[in-house]
C-alpha positions as CSV (number, residue, x, y, z in Angstrom):
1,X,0.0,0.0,0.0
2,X,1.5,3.5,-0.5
3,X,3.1,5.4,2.5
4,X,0.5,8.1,2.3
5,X,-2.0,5.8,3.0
6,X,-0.5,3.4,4.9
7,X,1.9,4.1,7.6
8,X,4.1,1.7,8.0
9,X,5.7,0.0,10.6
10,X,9.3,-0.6,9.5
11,X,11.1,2.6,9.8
12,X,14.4,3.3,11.5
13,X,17.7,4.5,11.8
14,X,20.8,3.0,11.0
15,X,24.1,2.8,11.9
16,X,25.8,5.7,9.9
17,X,23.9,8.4,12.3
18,X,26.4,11.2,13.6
19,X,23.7,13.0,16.1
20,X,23.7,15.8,14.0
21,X,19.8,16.4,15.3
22,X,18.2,17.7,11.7
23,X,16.1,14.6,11.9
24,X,14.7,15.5,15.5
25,X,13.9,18.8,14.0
26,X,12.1,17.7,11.2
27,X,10.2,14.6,13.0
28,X,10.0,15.9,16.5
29,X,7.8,13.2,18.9
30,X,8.9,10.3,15.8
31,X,12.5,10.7,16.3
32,X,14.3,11.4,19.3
33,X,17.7,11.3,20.9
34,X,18.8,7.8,22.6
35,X,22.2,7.0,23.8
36,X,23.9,9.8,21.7
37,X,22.1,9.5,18.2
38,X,18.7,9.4,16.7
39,X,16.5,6.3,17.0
40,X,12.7,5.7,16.1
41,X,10.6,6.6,18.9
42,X,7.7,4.8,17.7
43,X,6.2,4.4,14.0
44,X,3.7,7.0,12.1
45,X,0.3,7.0,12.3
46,X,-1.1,8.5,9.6
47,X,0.1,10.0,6.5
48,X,1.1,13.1,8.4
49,X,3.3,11.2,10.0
50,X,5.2,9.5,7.1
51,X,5.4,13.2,5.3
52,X,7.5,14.0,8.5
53,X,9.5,11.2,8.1
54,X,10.0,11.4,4.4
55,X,11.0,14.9,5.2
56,X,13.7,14.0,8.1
57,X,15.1,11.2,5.6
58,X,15.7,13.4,2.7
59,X,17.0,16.1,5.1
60,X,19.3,13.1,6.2
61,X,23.3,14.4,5.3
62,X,23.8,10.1,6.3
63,X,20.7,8.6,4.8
64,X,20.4,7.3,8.5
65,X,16.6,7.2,7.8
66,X,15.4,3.8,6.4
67,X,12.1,1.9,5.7
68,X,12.9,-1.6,6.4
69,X,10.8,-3.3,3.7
70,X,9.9,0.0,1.1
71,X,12.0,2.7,-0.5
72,X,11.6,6.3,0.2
73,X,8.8,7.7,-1.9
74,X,10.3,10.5,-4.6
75,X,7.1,12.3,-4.2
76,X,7.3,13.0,-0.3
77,X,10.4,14.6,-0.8
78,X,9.0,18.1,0.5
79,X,12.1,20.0,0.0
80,X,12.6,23.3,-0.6
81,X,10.5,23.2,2.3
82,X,8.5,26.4,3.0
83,X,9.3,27.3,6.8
84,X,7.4,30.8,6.7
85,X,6.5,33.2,3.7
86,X,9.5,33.3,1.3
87,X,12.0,31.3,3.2
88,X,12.6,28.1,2.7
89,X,14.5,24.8,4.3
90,X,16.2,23.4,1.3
91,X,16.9,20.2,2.9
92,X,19.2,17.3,1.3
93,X,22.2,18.5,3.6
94,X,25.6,17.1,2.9
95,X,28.4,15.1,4.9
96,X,30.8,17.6,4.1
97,X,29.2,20.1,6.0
98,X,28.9,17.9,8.9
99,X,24.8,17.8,7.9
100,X,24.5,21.4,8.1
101,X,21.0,22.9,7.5
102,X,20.7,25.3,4.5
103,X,18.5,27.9,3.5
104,X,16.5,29.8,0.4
105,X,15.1,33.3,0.5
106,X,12.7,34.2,-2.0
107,X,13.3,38.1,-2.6
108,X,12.4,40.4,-5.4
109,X,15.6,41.8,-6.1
110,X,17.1,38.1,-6.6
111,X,16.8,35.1,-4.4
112,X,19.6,34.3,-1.7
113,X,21.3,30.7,-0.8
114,X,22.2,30.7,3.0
115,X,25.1,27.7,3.3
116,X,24.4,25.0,0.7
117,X,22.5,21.9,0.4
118,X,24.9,18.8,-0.9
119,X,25.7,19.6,-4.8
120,X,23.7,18.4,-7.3
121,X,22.8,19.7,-10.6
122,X,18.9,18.4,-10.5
123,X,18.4,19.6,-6.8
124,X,20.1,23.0,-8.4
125,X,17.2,23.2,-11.1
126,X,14.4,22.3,-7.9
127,X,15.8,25.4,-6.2
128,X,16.1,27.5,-9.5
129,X,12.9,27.3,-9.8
130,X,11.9,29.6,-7.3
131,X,13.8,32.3,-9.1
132,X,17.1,33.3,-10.3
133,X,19.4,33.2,-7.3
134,X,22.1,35.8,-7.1
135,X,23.6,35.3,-4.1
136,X,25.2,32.3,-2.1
137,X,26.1,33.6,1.6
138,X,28.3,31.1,3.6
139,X,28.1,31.5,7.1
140,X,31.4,30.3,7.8
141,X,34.1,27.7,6.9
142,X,32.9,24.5,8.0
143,X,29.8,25.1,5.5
144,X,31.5,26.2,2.1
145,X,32.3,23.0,0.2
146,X,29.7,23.2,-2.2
147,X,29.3,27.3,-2.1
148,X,31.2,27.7,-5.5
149,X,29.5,24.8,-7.6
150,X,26.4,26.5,-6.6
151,X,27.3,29.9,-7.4
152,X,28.5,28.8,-10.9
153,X,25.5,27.0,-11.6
154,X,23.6,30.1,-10.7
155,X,25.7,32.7,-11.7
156,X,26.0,33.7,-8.8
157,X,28.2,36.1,-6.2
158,X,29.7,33.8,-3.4
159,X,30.3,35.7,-0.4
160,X,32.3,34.9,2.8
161,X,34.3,36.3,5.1
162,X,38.0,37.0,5.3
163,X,39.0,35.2,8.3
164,X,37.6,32.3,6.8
165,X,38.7,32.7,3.2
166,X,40.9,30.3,2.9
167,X,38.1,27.8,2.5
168,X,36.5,29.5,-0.3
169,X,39.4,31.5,-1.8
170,X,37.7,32.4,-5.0
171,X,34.9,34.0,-3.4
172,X,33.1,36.7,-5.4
173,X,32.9,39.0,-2.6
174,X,34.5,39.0,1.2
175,X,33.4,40.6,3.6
176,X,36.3,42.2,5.9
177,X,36.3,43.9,9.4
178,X,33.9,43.7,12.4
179,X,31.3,45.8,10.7
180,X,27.8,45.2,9.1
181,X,27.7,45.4,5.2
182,X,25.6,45.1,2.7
183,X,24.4,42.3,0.8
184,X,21.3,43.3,-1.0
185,X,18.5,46.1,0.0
186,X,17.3,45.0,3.2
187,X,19.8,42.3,3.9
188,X,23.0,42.9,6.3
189,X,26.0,40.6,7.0
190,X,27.1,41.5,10.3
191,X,30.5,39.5,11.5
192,X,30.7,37.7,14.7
193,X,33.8,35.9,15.1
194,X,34.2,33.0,17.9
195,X,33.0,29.6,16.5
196,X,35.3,30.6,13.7
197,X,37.7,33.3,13.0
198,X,35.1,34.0,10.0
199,X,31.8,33.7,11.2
200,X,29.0,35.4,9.9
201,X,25.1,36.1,10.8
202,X,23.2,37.2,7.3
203,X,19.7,39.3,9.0
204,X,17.4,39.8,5.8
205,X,14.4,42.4,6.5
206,X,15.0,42.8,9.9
207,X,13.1,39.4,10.6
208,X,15.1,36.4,9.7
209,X,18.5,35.6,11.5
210,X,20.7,33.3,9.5
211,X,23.4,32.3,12.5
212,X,25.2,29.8,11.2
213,X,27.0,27.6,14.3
214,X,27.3,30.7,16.1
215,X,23.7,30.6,18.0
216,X,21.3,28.2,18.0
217,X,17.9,27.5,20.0
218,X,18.4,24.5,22.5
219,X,15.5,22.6,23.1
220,X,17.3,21.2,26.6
221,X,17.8,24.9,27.7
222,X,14.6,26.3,25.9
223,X,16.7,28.9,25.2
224,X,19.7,30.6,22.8
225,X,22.6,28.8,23.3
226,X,26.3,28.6,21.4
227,X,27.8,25.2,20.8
228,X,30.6,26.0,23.4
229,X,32.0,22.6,22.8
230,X,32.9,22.6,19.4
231,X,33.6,26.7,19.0
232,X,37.0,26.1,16.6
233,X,38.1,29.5,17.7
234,X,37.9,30.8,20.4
235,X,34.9,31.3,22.9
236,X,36.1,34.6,24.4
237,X,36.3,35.8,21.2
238,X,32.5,34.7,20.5
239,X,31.7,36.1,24.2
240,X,33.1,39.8,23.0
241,X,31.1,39.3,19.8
242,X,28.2,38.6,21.2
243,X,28.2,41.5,23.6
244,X,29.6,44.2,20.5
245,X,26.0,42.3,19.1
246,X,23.8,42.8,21.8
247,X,21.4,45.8,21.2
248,X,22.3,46.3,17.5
249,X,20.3,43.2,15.8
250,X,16.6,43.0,14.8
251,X,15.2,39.8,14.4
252,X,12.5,37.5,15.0
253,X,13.6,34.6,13.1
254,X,16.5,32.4,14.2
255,X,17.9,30.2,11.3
256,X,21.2,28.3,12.2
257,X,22.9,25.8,10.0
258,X,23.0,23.4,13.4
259,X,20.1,23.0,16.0
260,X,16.7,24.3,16.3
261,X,15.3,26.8,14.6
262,X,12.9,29.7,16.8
263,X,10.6,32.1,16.0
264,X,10.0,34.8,19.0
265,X,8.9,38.7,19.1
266,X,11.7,40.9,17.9
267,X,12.0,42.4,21.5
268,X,12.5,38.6,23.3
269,X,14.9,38.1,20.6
270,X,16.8,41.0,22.3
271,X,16.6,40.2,25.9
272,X,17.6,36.6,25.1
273,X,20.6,37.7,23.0
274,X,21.3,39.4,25.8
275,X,21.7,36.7,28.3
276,X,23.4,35.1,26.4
277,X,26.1,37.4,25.6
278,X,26.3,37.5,29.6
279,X,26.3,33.8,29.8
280,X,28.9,33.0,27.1
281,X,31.3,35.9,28.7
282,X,31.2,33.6,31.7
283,X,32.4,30.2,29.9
284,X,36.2,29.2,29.2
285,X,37.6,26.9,26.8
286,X,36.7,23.8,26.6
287,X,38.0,20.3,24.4
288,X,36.7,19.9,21.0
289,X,33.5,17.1,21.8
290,X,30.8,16.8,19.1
291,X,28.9,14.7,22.0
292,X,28.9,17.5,24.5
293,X,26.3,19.8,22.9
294,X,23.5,20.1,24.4
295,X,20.7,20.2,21.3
């Protein structure tokens, strides 16, 4: 019978899983977080259910997300998935940005790429045609491997910035200093070194925060958090960053390429950054530990 009738009661996860939490996201109450990776919590039950589930597998940088007995249906691949208005979760993330999330903004002036998806020249023409893109804006070094295929098969301007050029030398356009500059009308990169020497946060009409692994929502904390544990950098760094942040940013939208996503009123978005800056200014350095953060 076909998954969106039937729900099935074969799914799960194998091996190949690296915690990177996009599935928990994507599936929240199906998938959950045992032992230090993602496991089945129970089986769908109703075709709801197996969208979600369709939606975490194809999101899947691992292909972690398996049907014992059928193949993944083509057709529930929901991706670019709308996440509100013009913005959208493109989904299909790639093991060579440790399963990064990536993102598409529909804009009149030309649409933007936030990080990439894996590369692939018919996922390229599914997110073309939403509109010509023009720009590809990597959030840092650890998600740029597939920033200049993407711009190419665009035409499009590749932006980083200088600390972390070196993995993306033939950027189109970097973006130096501690300052905010422009993108496009109405979009701002504004540096924040600390999880890398290059970090960047790309805030697009003054309601969408595209964070990279600098900030994150935590679903343990219920609250903004950094990922103090694997901050490549330096986390004092991050700490004065934050703070030179605090009070300058408008945003209701929190977009990171690793852990949760949040929507909250501009003005919480404030008082939580914040804390947060206060928090992080009170943390030292810790070892490298991909286990340690706390999703």
């Amino acid at each position: 019978m076909h998954p969106t009738t039937s729900a099935g009661t074969d799914w799960y996860v194998n091996d190949r899983c690296t915690n990177c939490d996009v599935a928990r996201q994507l599936a929240p109450g199906l998938i959950g977080e045992v032992n230090g990776r993602s496991e089945v919590l129970r089986q769908p039950r109703n075709a709801a259910e197996v969208q979600m589930l369709h939606a975490a597998a194809y999101a899947c940088h691992t292909r972690s997300i398996r049907r014992a007995a059928a193949r993944l249906e083509p057709e529930l691949d929901p991706f670019p998935l709308r996440i509100e208005g013009q913005v959208f979760l493109c989904g299909h993330n790639s093991t060579q940005t440790a399963g990064a999330n990536s993102y598409l903004v529909v804009r009149p002036g030309g649409n933007l790429m936030v990080d990439t998806p894996r590369w692939s020249e018919p996922l390229a023409d599914r997110y073309e045609q939403l509109g010509a893109v023009t720009d590809v804006l990597l959030t840092h070094r650890d998600h740029a491997a597939h920033g200049r295929s993407y711009a190419d098969r665009f035409g499009a301007r590749l932006w980083i910035h200088e600390g972390d050029l070196d993995a993306s030398p033939d950027a189109d356009q970097v973006i130096r200093g501690a300052d905010p500059v422009a993108v496009a009308d109405g979009v701002l990169a504004h540096p924040l070194a600390g999880h890398t020497e290059g970090s960047v946060l790309y805030i697009v009409d003054d309601r969408y925060c595209f964070s990279g692994d600098s900030v994150f929502w935590s679903r343990e904390l219920g609250d903004l958090d950094v990922a103090e544990t694997v901050t490549w950098y330096s986390v004092e760094v991050l700490a004065e960053s934050l703070a030179a942040s605090a009070g300058r940013l408008a945003f209701e939208w929190l977009l990171p390429g690793h852990g949760d996503r949040m929507h909250l009123a501009a003005a919480e978005m404030d008082q939580r950054w914040r804390r947060l800056a206060a928090r992080v200014a009170t943390l030292s350095p810790q070892p490298i530990d991909f286990t340690a953060v706390r999703w």
